[in-house]
N, CA, C and O atoms as a Maestro MAE file, in Angstrom:
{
 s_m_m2io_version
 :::
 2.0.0
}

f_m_ct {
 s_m_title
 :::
 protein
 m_atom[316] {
  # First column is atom index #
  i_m_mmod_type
  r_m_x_coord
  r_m_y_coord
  r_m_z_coord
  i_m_residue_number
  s_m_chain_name
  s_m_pdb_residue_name
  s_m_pdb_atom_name
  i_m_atomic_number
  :::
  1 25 19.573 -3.487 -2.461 1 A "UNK " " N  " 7
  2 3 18.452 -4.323 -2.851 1 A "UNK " " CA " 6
  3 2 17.154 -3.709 -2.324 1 A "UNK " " C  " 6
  4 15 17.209 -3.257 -1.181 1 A "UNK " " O  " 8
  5 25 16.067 -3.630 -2.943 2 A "UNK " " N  " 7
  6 3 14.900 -2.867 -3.154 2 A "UNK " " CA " 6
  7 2 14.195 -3.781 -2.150 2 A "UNK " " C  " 6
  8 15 14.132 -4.951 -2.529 2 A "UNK " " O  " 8
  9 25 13.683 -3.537 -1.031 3 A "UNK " " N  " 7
  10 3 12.815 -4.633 0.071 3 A "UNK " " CA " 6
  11 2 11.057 -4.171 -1.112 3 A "UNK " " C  " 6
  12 15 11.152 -3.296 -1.973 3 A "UNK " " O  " 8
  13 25 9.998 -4.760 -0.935 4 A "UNK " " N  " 7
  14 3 8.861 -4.586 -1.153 4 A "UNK " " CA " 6
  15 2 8.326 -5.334 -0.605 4 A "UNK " " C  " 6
  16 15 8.699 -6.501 -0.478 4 A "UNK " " O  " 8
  17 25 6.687 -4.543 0.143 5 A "UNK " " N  " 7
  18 3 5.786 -5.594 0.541 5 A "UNK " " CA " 6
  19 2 5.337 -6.430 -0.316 5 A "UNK " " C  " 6
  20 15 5.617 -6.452 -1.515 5 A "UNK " " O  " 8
  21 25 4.524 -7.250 0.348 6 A "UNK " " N  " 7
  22 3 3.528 -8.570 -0.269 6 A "UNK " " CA " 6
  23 2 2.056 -8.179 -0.508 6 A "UNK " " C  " 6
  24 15 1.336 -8.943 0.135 6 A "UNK " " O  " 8
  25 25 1.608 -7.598 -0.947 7 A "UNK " " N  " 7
  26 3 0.120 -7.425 -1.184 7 A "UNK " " CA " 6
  27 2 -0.557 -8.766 -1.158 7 A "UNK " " C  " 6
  28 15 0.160 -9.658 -1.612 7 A "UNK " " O  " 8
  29 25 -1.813 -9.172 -0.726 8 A "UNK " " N  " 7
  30 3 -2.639 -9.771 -1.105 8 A "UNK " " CA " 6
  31 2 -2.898 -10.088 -2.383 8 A "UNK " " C  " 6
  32 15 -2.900 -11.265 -2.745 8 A "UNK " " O  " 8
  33 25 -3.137 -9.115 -3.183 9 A "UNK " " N  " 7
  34 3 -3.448 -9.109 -4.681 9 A "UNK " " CA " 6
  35 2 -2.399 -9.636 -5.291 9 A "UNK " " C  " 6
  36 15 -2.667 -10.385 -6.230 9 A "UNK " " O  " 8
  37 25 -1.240 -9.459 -5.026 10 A "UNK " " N  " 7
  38 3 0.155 -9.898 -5.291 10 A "UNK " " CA " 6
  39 2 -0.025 -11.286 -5.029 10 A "UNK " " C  " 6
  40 15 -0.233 -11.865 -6.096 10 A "UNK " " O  " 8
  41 25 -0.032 -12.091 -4.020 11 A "UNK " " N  " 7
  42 3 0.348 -13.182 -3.218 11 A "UNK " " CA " 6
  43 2 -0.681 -13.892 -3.834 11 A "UNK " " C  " 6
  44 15 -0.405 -15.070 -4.061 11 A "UNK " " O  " 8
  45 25 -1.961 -13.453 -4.220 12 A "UNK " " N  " 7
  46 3 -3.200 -14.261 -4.839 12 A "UNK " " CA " 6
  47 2 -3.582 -13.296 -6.170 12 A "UNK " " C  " 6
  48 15 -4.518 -12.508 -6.307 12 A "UNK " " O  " 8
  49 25 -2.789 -13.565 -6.847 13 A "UNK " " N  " 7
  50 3 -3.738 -12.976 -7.996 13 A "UNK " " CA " 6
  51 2 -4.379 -13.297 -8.903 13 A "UNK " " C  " 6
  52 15 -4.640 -12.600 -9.884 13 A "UNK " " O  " 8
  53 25 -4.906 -15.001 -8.580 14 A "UNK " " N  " 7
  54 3 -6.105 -15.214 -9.704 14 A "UNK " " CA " 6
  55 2 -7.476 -15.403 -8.818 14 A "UNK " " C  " 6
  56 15 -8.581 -15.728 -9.250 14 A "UNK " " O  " 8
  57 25 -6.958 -14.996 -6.924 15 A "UNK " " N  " 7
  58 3 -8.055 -14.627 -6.586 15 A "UNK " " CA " 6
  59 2 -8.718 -13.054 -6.282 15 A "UNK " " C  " 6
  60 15 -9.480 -12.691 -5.386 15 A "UNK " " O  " 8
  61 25 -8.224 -12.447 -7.181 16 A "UNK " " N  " 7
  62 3 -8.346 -10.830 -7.121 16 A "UNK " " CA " 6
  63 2 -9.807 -10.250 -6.639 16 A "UNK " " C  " 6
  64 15 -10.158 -9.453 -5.770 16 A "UNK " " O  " 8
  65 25 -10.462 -11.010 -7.589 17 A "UNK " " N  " 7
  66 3 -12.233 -10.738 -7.484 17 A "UNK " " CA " 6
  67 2 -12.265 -10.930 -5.953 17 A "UNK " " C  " 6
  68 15 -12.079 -10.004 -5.164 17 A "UNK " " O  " 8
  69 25 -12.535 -12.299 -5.569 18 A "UNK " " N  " 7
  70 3 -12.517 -13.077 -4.265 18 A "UNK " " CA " 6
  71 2 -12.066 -12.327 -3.580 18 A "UNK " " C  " 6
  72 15 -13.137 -11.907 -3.141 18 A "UNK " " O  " 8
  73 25 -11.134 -11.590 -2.928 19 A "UNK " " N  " 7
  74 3 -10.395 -10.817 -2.054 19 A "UNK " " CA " 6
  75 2 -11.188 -9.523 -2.159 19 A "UNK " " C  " 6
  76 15 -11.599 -9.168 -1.054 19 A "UNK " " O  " 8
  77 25 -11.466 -8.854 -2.983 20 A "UNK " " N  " 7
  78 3 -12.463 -7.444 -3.113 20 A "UNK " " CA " 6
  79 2 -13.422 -7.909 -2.706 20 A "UNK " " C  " 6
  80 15 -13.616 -7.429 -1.589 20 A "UNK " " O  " 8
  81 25 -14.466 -8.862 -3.068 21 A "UNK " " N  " 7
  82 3 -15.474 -9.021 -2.663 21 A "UNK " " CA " 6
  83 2 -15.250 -8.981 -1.254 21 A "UNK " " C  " 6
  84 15 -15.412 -7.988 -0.545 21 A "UNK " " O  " 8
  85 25 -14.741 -10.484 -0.759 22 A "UNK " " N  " 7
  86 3 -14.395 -10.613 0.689 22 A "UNK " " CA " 6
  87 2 -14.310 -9.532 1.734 22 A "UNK " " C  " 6
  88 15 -14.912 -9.576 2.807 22 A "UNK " " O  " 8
  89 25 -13.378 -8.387 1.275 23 A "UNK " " N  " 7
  90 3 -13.240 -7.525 1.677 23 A "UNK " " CA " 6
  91 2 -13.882 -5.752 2.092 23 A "UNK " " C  " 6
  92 15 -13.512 -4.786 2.760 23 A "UNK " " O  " 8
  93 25 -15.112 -6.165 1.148 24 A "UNK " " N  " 7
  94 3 -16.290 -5.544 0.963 24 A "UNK " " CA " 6
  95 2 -16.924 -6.186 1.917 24 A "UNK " " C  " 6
  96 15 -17.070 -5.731 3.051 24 A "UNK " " O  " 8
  97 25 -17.461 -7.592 1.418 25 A "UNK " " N  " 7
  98 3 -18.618 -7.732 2.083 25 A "UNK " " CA " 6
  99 2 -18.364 -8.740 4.007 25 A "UNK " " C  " 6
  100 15 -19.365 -8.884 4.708 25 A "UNK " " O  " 8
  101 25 -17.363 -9.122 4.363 26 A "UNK " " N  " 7
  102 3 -17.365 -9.338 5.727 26 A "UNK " " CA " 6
  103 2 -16.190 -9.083 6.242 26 A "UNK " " C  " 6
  104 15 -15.172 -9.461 5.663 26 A "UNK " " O  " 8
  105 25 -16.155 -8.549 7.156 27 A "UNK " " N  " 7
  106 3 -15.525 -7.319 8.004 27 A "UNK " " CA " 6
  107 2 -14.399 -8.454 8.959 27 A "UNK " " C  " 6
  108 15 -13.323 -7.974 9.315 27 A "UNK " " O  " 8
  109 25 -14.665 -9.678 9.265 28 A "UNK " " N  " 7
  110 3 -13.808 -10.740 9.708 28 A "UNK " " CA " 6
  111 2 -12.307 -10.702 8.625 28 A "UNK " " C  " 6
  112 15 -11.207 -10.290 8.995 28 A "UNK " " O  " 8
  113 25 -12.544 -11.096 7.621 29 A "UNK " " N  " 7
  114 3 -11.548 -10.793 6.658 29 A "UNK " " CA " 6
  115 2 -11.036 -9.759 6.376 29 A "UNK " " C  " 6
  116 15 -9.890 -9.772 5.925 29 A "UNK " " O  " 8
  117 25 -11.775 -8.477 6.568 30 A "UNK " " N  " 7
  118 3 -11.199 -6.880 5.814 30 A "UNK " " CA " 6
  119 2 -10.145 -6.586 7.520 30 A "UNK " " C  " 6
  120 15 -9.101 -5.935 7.565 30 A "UNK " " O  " 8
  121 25 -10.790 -7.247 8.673 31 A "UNK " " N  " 7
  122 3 -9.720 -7.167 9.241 31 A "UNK " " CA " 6
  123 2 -8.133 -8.118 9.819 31 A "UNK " " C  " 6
  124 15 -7.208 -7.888 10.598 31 A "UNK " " O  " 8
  125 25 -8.529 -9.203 8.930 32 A "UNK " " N  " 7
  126 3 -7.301 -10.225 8.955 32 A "UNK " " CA " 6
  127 2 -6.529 -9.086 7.935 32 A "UNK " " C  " 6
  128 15 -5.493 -8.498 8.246 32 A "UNK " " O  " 8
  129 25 -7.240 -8.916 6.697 33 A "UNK " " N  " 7
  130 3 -6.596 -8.214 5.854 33 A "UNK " " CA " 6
  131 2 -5.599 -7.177 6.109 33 A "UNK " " C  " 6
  132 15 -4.408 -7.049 5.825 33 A "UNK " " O  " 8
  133 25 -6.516 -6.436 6.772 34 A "UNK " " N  " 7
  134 3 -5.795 -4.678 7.411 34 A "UNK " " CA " 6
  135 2 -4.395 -5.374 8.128 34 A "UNK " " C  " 6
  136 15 -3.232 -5.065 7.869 34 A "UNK " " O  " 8
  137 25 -4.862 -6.401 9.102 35 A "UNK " " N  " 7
  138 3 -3.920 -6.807 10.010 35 A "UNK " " CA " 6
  139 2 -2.429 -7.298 9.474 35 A "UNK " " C  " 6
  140 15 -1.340 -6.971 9.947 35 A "UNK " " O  " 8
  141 25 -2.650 -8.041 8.526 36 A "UNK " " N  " 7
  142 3 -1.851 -8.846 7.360 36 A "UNK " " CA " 6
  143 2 -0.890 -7.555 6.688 36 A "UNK " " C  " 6
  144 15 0.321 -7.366 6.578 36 A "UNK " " O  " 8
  145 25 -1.944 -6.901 6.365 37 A "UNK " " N  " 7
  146 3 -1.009 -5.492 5.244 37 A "UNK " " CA " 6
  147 2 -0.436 -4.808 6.365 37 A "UNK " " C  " 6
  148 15 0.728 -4.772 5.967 37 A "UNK " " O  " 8
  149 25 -0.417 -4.215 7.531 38 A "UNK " " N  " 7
  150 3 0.297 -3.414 9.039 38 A "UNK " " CA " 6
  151 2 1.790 -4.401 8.773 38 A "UNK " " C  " 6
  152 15 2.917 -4.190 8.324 38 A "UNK " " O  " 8
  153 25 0.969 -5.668 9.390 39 A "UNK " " N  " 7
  154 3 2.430 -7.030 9.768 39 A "UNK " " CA " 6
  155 2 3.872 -6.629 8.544 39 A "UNK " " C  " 6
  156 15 5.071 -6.516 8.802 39 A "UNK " " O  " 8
  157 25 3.146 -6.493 7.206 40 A "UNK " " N  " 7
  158 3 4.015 -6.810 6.138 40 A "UNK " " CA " 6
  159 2 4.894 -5.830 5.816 40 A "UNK " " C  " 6
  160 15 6.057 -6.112 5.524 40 A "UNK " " O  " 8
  161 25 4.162 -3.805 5.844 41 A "UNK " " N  " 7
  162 3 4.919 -2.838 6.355 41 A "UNK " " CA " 6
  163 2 5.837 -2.890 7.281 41 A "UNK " " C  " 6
  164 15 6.959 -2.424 7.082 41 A "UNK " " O  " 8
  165 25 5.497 -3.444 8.382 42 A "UNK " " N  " 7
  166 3 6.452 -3.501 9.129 42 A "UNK " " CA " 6
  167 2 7.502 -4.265 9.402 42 A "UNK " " C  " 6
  168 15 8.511 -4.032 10.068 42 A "UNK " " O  " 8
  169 25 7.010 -5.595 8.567 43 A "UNK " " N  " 7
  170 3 8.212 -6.004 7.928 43 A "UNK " " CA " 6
  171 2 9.394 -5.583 7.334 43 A "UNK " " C  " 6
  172 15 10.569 -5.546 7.700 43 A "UNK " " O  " 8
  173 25 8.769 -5.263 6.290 44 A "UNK " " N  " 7
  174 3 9.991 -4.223 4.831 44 A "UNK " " CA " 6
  175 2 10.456 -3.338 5.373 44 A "UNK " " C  " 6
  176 15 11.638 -3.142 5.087 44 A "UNK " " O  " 8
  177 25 9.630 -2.095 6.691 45 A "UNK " " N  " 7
  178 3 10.434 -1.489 6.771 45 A "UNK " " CA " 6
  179 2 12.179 -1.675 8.116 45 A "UNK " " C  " 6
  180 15 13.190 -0.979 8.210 45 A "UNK " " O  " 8
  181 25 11.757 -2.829 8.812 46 A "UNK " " N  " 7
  182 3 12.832 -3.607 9.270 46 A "UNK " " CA " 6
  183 2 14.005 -4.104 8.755 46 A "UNK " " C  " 6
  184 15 15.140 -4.064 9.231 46 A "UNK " " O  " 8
  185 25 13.536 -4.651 7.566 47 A "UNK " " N  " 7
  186 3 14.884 -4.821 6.894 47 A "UNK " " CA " 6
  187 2 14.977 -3.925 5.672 47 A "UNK " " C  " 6
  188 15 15.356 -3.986 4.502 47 A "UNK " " O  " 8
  189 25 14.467 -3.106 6.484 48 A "UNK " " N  " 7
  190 3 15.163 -2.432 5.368 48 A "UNK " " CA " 6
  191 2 15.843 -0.779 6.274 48 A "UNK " " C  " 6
  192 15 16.134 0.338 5.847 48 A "UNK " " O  " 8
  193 25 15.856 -1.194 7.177 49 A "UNK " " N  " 7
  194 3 16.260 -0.706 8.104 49 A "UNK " " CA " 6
  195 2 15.768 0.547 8.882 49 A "UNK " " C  " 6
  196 15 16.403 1.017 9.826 49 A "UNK " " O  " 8
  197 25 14.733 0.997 8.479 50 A "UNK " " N  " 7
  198 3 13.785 2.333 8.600 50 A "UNK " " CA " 6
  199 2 13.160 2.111 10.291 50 A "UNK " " C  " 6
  200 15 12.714 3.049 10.951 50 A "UNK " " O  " 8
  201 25 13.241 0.751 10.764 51 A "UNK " " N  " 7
  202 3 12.740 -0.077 12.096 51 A "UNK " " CA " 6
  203 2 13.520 -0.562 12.802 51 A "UNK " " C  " 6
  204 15 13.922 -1.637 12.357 51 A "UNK " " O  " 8
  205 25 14.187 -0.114 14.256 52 A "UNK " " N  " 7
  206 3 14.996 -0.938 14.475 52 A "UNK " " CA " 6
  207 2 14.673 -1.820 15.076 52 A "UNK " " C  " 6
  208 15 14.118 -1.293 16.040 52 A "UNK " " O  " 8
  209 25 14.610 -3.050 15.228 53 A "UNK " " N  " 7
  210 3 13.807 -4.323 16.047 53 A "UNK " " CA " 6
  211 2 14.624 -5.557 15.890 53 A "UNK " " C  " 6
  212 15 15.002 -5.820 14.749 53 A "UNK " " O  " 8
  213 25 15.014 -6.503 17.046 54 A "UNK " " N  " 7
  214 3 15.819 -7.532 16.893 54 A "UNK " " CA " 6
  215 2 15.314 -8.389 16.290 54 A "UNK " " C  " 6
  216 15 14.217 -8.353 15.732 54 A "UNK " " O  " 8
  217 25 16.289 -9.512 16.353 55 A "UNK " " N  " 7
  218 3 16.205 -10.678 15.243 55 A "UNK " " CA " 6
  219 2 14.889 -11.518 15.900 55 A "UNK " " C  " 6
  220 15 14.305 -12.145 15.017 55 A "UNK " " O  " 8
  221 25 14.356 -11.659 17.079 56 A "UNK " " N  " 7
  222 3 13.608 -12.172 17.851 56 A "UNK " " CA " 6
  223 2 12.005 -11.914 17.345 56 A "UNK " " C  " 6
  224 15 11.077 -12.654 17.019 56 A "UNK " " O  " 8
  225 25 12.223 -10.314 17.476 57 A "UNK " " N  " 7
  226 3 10.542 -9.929 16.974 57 A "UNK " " CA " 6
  227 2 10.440 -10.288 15.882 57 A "UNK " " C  " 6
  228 15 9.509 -11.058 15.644 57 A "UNK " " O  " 8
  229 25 11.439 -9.844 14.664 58 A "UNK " " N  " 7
  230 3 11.349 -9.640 13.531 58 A "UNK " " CA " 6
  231 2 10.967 -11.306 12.830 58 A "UNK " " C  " 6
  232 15 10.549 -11.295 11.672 58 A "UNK " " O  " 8
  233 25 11.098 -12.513 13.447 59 A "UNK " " N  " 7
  234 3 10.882 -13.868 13.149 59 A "UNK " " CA " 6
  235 2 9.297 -13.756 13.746 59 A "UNK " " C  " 6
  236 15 8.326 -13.968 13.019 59 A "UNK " " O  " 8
  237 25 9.181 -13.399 15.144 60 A "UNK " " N  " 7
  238 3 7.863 -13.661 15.136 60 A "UNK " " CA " 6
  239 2 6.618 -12.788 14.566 60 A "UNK " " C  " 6
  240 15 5.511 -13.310 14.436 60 A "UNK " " O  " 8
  241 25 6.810 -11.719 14.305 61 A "UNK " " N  " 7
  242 3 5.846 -11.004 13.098 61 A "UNK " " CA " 6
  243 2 5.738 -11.644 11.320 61 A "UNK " " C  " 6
  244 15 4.946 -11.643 10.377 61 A "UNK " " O  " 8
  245 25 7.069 -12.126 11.667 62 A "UNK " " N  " 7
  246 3 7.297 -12.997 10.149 62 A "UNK " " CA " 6
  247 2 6.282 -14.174 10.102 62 A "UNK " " C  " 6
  248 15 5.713 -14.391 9.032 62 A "UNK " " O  " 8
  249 25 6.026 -14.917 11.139 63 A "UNK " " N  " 7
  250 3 5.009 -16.260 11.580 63 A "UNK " " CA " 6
  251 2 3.805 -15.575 11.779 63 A "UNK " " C  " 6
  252 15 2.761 -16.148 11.466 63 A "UNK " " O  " 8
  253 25 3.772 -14.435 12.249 64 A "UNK " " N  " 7
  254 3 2.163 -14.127 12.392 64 A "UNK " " CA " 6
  255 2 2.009 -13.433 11.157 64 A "UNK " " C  " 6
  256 15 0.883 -12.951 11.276 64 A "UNK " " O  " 8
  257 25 2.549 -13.006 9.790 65 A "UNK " " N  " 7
  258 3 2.340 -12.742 8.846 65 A "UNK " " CA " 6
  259 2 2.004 -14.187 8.167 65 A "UNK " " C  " 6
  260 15 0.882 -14.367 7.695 65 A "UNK " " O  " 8
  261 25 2.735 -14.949 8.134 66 A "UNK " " N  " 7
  262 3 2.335 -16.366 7.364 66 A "UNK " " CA " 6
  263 2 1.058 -17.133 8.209 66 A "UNK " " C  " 6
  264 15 0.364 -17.942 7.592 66 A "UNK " " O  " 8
  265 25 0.851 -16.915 9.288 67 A "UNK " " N  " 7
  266 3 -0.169 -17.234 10.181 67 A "UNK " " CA " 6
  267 2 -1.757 -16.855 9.045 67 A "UNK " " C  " 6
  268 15 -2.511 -17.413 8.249 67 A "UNK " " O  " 8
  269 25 -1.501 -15.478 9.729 68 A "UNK " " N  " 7
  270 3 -2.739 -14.550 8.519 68 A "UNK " " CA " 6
  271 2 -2.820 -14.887 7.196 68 A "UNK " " C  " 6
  272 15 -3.843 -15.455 6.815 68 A "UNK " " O  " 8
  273 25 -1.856 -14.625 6.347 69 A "UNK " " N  " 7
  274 3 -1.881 -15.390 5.149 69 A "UNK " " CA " 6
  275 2 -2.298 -16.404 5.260 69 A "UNK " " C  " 6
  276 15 -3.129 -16.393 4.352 69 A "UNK " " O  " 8
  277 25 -2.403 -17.805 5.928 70 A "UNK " " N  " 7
  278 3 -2.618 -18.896 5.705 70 A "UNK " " CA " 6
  279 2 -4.534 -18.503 5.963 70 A "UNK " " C  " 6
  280 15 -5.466 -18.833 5.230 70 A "UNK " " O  " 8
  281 25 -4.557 -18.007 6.775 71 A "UNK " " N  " 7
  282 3 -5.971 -17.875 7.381 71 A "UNK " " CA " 6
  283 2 -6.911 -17.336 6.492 71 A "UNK " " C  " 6
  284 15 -8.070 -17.736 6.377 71 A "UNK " " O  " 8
  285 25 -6.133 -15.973 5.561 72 A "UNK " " N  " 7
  286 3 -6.891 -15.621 4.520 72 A "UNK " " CA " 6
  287 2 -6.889 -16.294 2.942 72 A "UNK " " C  " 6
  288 15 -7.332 -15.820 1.895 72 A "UNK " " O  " 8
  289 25 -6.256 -17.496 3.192 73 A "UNK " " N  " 7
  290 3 -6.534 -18.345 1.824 73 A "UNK " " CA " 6
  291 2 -7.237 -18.902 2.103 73 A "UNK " " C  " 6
  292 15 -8.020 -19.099 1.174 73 A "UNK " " O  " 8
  293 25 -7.674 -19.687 3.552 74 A "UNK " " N  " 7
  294 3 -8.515 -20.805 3.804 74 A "UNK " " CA " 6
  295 2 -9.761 -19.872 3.334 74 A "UNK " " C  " 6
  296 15 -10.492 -20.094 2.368 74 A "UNK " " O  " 8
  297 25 -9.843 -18.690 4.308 75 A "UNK " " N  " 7
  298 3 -11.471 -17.909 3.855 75 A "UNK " " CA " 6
  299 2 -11.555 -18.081 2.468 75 A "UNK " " C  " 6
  300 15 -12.504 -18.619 1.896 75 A "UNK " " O  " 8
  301 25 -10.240 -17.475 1.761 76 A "UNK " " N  " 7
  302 3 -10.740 -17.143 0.183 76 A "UNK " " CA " 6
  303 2 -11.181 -18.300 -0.776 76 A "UNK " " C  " 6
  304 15 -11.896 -18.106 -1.760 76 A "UNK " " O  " 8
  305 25 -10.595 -19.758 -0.326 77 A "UNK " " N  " 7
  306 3 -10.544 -20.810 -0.940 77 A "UNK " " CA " 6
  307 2 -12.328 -21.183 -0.760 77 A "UNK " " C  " 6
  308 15 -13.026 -21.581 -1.693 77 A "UNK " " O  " 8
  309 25 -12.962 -20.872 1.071 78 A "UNK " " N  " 7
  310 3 -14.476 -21.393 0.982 78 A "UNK " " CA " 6
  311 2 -15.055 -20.672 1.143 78 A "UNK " " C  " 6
  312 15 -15.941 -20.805 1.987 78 A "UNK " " O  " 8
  313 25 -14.838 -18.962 0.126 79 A "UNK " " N  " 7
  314 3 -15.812 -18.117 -0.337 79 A "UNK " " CA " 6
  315 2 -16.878 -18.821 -1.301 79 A "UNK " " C  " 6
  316 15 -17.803 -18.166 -1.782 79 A "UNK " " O  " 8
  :::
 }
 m_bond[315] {
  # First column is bond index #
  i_m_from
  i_m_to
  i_m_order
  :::
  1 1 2 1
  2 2 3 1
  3 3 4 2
  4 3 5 1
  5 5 6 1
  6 6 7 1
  7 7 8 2
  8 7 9 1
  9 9 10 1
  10 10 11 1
  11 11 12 2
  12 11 13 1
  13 13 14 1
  14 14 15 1
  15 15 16 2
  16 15 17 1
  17 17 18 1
  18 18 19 1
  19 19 20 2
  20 19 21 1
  21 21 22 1
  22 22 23 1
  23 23 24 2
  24 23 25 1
  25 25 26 1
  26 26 27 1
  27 27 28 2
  28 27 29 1
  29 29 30 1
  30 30 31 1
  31 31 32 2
  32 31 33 1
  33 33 34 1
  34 34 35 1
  35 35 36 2
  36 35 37 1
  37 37 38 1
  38 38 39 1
  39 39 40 2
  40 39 41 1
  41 41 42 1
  42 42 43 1
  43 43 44 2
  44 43 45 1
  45 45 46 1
  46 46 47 1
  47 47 48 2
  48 47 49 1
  49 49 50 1
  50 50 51 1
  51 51 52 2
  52 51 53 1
  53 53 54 1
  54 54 55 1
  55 55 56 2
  56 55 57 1
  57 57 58 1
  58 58 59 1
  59 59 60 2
  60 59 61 1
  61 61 62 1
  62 62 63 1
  63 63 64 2
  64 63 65 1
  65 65 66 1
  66 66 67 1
  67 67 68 2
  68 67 69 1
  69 69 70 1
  70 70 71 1
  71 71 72 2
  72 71 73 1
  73 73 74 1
  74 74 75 1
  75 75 76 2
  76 75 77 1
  77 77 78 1
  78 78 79 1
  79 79 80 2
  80 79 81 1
  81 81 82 1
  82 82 83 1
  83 83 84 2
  84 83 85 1
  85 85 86 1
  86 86 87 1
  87 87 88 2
  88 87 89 1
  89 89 90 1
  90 90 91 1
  91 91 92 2
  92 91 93 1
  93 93 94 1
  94 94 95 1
  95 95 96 2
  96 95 97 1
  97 97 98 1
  98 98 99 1
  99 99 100 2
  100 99 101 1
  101 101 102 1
  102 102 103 1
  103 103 104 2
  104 103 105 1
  105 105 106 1
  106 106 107 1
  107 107 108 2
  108 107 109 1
  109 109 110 1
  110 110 111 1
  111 111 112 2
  112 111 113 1
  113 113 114 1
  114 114 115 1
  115 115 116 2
  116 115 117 1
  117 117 118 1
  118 118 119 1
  119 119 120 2
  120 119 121 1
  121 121 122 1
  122 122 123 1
  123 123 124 2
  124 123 125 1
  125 125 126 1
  126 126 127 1
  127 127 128 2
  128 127 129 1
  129 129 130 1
  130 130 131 1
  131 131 132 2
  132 131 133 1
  133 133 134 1
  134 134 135 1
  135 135 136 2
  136 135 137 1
  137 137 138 1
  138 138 139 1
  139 139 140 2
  140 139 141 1
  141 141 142 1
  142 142 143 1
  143 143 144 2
  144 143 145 1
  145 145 146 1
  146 146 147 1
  147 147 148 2
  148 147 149 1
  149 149 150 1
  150 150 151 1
  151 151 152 2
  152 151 153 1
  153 153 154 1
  154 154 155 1
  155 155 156 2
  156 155 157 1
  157 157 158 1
  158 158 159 1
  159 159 160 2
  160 159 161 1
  161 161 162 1
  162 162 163 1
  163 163 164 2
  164 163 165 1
  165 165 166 1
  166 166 167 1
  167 167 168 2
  168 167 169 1
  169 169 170 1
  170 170 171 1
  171 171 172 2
  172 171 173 1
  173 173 174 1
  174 174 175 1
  175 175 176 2
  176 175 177 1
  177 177 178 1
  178 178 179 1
  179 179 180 2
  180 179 181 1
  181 181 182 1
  182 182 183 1
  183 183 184 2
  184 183 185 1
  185 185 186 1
  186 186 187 1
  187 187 188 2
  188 187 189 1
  189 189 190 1
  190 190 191 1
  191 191 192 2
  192 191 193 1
  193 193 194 1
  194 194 195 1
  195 195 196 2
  196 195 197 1
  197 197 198 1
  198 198 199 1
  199 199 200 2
  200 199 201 1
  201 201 202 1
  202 202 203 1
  203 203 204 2
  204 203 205 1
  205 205 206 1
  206 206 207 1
  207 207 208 2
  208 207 209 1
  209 209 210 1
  210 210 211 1
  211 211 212 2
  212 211 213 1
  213 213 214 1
  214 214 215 1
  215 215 216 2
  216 215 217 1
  217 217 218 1
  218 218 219 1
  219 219 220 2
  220 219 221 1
  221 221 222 1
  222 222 223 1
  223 223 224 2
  224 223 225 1
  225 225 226 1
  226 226 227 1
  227 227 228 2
  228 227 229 1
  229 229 230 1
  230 230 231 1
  231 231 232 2
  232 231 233 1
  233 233 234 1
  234 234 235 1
  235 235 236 2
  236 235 237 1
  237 237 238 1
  238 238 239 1
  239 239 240 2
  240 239 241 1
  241 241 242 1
  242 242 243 1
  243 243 244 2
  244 243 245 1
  245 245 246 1
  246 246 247 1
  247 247 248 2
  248 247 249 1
  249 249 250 1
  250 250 251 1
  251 251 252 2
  252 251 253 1
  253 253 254 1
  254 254 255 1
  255 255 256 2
  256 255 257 1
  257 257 258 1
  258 258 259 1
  259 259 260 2
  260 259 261 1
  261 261 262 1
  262 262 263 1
  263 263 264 2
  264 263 265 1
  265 265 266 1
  266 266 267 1
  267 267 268 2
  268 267 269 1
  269 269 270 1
  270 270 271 1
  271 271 272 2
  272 271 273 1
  273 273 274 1
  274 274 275 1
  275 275 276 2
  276 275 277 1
  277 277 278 1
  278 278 279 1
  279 279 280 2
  280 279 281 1
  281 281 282 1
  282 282 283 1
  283 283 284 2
  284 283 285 1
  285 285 286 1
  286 286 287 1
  287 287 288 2
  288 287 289 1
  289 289 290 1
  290 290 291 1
  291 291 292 2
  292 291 293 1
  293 293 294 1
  294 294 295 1
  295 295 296 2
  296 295 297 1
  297 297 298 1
  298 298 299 1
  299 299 300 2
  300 299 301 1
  301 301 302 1
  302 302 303 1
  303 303 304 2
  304 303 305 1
  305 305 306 1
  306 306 307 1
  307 307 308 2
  308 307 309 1
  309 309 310 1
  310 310 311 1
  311 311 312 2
  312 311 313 1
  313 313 314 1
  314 314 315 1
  315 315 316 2
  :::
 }
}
């Protein structure tokens, strides 16, 4: 089974514009962003076995990925 990350653009894509802009223009978001896209690599490549890391980390990078995500909808929602 094929693991793949989650893009942003993926996860929001009828806010595509919103997220470029965002990401252009304030640097608070371009680095939730950066932070968000690292978390999610390093996700996929865990299970997918390229990472070896226990079941322990691998839940809590999973929460601080949904953490960020949540954080970058609130921005994108009161762009």
């Amino acid at each position: 089974m094929q693991l793949t990350t989650h893009p942003l653009i993926e996860e929001f894509p009828e806010y595509k514009d919103q997220i470029h802009t965002l990401k252009m223009d304030n640097s608070h978001f371009r680095r939730l962003a950066h932070e968000y896209e690292g978390i999610d690599k390093s996700i996929v490549r865990a299970e997918q076995g390229l990472e070896i890391v226990n079941d322990d980390y691998l839940s809590e990078i999973k929460k601080e990925r949904l953490h960020l995500k949540d954080l970058i909808f609130k921005m994108i929602k009161n762009q």
